[in-house]
C-alpha positions as CSV (number, residue, x, y, z in Angstrom):
1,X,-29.0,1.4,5.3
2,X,-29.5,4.3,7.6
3,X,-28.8,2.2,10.8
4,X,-25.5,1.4,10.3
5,X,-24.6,5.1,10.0
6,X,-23.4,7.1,13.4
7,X,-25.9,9.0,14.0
8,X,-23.7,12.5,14.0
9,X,-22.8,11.4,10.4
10,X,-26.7,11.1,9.7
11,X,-27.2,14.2,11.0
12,X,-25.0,15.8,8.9
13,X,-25.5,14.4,6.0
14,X,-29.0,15.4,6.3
15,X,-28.2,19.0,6.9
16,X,-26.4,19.2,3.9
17,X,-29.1,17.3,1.5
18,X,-29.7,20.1,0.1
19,X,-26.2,21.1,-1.2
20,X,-25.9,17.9,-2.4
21,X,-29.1,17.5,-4.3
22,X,-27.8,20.4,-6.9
23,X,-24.7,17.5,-7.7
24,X,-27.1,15.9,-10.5
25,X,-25.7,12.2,-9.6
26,X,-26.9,12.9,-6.1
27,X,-30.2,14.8,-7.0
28,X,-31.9,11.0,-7.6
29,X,-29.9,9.3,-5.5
30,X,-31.7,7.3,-2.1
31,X,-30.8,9.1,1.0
32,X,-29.8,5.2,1.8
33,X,-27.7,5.4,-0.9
34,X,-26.4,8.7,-0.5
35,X,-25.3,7.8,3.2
36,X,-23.2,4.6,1.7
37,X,-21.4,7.1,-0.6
38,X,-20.8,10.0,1.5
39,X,-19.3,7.7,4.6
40,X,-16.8,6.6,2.0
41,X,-15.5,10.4,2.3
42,X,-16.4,10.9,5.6
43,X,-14.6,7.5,6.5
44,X,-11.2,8.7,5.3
45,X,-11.4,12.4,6.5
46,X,-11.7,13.7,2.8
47,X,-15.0,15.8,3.5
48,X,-15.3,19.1,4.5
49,X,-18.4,21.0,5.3
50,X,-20.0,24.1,6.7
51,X,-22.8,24.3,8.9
52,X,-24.1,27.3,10.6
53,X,-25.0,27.4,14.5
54,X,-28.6,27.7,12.7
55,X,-27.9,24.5,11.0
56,X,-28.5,25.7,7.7
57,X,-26.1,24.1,5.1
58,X,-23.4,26.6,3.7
59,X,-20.9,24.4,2.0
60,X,-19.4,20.8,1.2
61,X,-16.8,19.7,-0.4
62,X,-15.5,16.1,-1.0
63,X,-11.7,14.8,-1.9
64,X,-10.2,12.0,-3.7
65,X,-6.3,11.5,-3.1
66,X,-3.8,9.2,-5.1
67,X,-0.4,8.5,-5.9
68,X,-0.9,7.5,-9.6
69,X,-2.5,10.3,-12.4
70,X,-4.2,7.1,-14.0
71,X,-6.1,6.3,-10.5
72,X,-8.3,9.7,-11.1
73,X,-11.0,7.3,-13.1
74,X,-10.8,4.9,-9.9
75,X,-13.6,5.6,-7.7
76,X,-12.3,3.6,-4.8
77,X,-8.5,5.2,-5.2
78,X,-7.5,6.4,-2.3
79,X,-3.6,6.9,-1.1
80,X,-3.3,9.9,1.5
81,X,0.8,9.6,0.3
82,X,0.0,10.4,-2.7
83,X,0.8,13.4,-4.8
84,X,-2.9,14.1,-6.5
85,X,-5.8,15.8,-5.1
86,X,-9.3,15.1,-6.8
87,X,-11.9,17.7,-6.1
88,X,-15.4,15.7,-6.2
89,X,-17.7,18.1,-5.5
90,X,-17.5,21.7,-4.1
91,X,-21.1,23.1,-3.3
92,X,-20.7,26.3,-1.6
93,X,-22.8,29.8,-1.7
94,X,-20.2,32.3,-0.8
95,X,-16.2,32.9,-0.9
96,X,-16.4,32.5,2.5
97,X,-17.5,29.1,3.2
98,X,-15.1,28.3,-0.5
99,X,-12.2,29.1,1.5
100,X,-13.1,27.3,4.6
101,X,-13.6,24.3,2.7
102,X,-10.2,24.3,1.5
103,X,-8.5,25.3,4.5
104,X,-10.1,22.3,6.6
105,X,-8.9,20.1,3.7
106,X,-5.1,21.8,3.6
107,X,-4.8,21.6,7.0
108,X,-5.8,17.9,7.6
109,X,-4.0,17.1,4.3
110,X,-0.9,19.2,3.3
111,X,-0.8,20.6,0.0
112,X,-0.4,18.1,-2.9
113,X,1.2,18.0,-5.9
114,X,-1.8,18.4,-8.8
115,X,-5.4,19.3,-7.8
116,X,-7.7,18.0,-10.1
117,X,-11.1,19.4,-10.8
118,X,-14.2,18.3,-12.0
119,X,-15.9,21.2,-13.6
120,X,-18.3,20.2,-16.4
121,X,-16.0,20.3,-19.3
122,X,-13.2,18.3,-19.8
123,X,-9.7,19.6,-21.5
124,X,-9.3,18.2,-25.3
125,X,-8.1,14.6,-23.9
126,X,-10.7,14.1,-21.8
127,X,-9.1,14.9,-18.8
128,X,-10.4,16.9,-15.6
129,X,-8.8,20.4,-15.1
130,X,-5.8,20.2,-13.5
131,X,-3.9,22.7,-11.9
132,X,0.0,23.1,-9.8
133,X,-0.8,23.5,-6.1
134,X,0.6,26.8,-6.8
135,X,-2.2,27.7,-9.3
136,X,-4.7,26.0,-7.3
137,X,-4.2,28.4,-4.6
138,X,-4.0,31.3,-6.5
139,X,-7.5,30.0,-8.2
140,X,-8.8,29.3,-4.4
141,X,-7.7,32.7,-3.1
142,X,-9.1,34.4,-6.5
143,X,-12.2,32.8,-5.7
144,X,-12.5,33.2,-2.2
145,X,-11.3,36.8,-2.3
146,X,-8.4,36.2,-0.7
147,X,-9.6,34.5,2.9
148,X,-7.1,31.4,2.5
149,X,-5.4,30.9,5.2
150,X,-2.9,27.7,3.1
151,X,-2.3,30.2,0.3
């Protein structure tokens, strides 16, 4: 229910609909609903975004983090002492806003141990990609041109 949201977090949310209508799960989803999920991000400071002084939506990204490899199929898993990083969605338009995303994480977070990534296609075992934090950041600054400032 909308009303039980702050209504900063509404806002935002709202400014970033878009972005988060391309994630098909979220494309159908309530905004009701969509709220109750995101605040389960927002709630445990694993959610990044960008928003112009425009408000116009540039970029989102949303983290799962866990001490166990077998917690990555636990939606609810969440251990800030852990050692894995679950990306959950990165929406973003430009390198730019790619690298700000992960710098806001970094710096609230640390680096981790293994960054997992959702990216459409699983490896052989049916696995997310899964990267070092060194190859991680050498995939981030590859695909931010180079702006990271965690690197």
């Amino acid at each position: 229910m909308k009303d039980q949201h702050h209504p900063n977090f509404l806002k935002i949310i709202n400014t970033l609909k878009p972005l988060l209508r391309t994630h098909p799960p979220l494309a159908v989803m309530r905004f009701d609903d969509l709220c109750d999920w995101m605040s389960w991000y927002w709630n445990r400071g694993t959610m990044s975004w960008v928003i112009t002084d425009a408000e116009e939506p540039l970029g989102v990204c949303l983290i799962r983090l866990f001490r166990k490899i077998e917690q990555f199929t636990d939606p609810n898993a969440h251990d800030p002492c852990g050692e894995f990083c679950m990306i959950e969605l990165l929406v973003s338009g430009d390198p730019i806003t790619t690298g700000q995303l992960c710098d806001s994480l970094v710096d609230f977070w640390g680096p981790q141990k293994i960054v997992m990534w959702e990216r459409g296609t699983r490896t052989e075992n049916g696995c997310p990609r899964m990267f070092r934090w060194d190859q991680f950041m050498k995939l981030a600054r590859r695909i931010s041109y180079g702006i990271i400032q965690n690197a």
